[in-house]
C-alpha positions in Angstrom: 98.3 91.7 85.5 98.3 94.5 83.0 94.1 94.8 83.4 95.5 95.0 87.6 97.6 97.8 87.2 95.4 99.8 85.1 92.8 99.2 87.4 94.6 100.8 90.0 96.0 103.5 87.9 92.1 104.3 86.5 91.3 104.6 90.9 94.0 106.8 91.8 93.5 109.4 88.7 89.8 109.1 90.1 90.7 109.7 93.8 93.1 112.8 92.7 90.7 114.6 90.5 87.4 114.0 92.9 89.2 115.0 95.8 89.9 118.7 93.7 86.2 118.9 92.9 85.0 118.2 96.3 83.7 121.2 98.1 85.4 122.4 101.4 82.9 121.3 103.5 84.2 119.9 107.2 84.4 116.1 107.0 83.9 113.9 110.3 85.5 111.3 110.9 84.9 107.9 112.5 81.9 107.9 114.8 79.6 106.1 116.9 76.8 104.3 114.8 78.7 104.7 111.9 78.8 101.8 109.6 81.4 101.8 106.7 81.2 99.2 104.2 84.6 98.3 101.8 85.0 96.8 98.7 88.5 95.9 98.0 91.3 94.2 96.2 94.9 93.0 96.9 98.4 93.8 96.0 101.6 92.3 97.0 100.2 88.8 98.0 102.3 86.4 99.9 101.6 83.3 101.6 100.2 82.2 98.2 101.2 78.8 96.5 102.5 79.7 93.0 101.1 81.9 90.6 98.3 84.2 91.5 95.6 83.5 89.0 92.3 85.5 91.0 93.7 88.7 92.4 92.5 89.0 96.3 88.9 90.7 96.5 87.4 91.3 99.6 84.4 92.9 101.5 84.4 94.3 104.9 81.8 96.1 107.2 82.5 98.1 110.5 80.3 99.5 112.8 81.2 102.2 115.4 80.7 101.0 119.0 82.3 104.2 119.9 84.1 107.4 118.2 87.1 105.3 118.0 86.1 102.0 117.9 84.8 99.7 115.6 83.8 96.2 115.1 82.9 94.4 112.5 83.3 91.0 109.6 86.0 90.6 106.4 85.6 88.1 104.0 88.1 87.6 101.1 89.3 85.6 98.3 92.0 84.4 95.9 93.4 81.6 94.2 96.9 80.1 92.9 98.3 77.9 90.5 101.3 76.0 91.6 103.5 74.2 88.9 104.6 71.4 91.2 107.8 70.1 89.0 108.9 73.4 88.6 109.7 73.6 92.0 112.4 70.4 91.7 113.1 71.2 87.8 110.8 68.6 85.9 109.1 69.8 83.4 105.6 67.9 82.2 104.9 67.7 86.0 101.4 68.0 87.7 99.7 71.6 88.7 98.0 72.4 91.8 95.1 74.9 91.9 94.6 76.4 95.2 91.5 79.1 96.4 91.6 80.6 99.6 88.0 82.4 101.2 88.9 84.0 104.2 85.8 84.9 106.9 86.9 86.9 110.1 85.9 89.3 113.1 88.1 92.6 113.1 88.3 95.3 115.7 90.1 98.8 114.8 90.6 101.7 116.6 90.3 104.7 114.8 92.6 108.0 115.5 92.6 111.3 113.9 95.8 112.0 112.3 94.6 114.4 109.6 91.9 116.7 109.3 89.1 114.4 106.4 91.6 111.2 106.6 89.7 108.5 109.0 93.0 106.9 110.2 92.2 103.6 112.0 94.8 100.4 113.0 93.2 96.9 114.3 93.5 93.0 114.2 91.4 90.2 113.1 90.7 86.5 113.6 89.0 84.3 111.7 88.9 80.8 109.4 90.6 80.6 106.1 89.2 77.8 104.3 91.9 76.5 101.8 90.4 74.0 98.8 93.4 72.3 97.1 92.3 71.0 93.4 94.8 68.6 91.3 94.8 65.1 89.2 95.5 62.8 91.5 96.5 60.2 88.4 99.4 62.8 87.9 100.6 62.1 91.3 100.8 57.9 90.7 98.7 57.6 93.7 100.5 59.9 96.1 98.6 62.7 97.7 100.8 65.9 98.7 100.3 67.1 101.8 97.5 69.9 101.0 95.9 70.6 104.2 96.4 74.3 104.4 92.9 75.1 106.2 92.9 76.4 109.7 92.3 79.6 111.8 93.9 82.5 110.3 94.8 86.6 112.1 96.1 89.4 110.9 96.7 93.3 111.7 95.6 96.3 109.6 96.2 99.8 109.1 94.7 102.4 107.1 92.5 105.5 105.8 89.6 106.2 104.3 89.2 109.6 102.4 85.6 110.1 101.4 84.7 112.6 98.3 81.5 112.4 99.3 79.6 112.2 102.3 79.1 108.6 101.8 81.2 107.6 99.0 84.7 107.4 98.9 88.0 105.3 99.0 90.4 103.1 101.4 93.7 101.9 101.5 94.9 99.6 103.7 98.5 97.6 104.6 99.1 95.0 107.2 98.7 91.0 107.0 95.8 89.8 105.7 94.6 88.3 102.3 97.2 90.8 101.0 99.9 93.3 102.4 98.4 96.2 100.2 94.5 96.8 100.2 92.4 99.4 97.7 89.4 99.8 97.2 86.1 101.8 97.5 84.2 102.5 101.0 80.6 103.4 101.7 79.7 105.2 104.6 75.6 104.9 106.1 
């Protein structure tokens, strides 16, 4: 957790001082033909089993259909540990290891609230495969009920500030593989 927050702490100090050093010149925002590219990972997780053990990464592409529409794919992943018998006060009880890789179609629209700030909100729909790992001897036969697979949506809304003209950085909240989303975007 500690490597997590100084992760985040190491992109912000980044984002502040590039964004000082970045010349003046007039940024575009969202456009037609545009594809945008994110690399991500996930804060305030819920939904989760347990313990968070892998942090949420995901990957995202978007490609402009219009100057305020885009379409594109998000994948994502995470994993949980669940201490079973801590959850009815045994202790010595079984642990269940969960991952979760999440594949969908998003649609946003993208609006321009501030001038360099591509400001977008959209949903998605998609398949979030859930594998469920655990000694079954631990259980005395008994499987729990572990079938957590199915079709998954959410909503999004966010920005992207680039301090380049192709490199820069997102953030994004809404109900996904996390409620908080940072990362870096690429913009070709």
């Amino acid at each position: 957790m500690k490597k997590l927050r100084l992760f985040s702490f190491l992109v912000l100090v980044i984002m502040l001082l590039t964004s000082n050093l970045v010349n003046a010149q007039k940024r575009r925002g969202f456009a037609e033909g545009q594809s945008d590219l994110n690399l991500g990972i996930g804060f305030v997780t819920f939904g989760l089993k347990g313990d968070v053990t892998v942090p949420p990464v995901s990957i995202s592409y978007e490609y402009g259909i219009s100057d305020n529409i885009g379409v594109g794919l998000f994948a994502a992943y995470t994993a949980s540990s669940f201490d079973f018998g801590a959850s009815f006060g045994v202790t010595g009880a079984p642990e269940i290891q969960y991952t979760y890789g999440m594949f969908a179609a998003r649609g946003s629209y993208h609006f321009k609230l501030l001038k360099g700030l591509d400001t977008y909100a959209g949903l998605m729909v998609g398949y979030n495969k859930v594998t469920v790992d655990y000694d079954k001897d631990d259980f005395n036969g008994m499987s729990p009920s572990l079938d957590l697979s199915g079709i998954m949506y959410g909503f999004h809304a966010g920005g992207r500030y680039h301090f380049t003209k192709n490199l820069g950085a997102f953030l994004e909240i809404g109900y996904g593989v996390s409620a908080v989303n940072l990362g870096l975007t690429a913009k070709f």
